[in-house]
N, C-alpha and C positions, 0 to 999 in steps of 0.2 A: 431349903433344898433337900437334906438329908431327912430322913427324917430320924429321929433320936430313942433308941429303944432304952429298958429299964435301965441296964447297964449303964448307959449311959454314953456307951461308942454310937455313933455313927455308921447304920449298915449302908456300905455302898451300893446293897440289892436293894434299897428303897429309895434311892434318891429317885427326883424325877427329870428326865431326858429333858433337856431343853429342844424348842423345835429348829432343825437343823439349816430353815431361812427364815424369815420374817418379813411380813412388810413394809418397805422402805416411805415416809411421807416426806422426807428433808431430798432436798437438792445438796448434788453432791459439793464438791469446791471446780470440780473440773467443768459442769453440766454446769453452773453459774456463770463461768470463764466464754463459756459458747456461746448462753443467752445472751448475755451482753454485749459480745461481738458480734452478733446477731442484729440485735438492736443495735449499736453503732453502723455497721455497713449499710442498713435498712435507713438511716435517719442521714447518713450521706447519698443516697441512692435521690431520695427526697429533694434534699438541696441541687443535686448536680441536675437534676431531670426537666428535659425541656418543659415539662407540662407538671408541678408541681403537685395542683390538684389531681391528678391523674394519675400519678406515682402514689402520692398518700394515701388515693381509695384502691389503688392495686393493695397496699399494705392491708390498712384497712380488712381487706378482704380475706387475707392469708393468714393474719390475726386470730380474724374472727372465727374463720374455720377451724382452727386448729383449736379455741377456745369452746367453742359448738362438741365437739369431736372427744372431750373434755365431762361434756355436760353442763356448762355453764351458758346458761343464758345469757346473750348479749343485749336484747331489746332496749330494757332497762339503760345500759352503756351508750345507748345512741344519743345525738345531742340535737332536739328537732326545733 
């Protein structure tokens, strides 16, 4: 951090500034808490819905946008 002159003190006019945000890649504890209520209410929606298959490719769909929307290619993901 500091950097260290002859002397051997520590000038606090050369340390260097850290930068004041950073970019975040981890999920928080709270944004975990959502996804997976997310996914819970989503996989009951499934179950309870008269038309099963219909419900799952609604999912499906909303998924996949959001993953698209991300940058992540789905193609690959599909089961043909």
């Amino acid at each position: 951090m500091a950097e260290e002159i002859k002397s051997g003190v520590h000038s606090s006019a050369q340390k260097i500034q850290r930068p004041l945000w950073k970019e975040v890649d981890t999920m928080t504890e709270s944004e975990l808490k959502a996804t997976l209520i997310d996914n819970y209410m989503n996989l009951q929606r499934i179950i309870s819905a008269s038309d099963v298959k219909k419900e799952a490719e609604y999912q499906i769909k909303g998924v996949k946008a959001k993953l698209e929307s991300m940058g992540i290619v789905t193609e690959d993901l599909d089961i043909h």
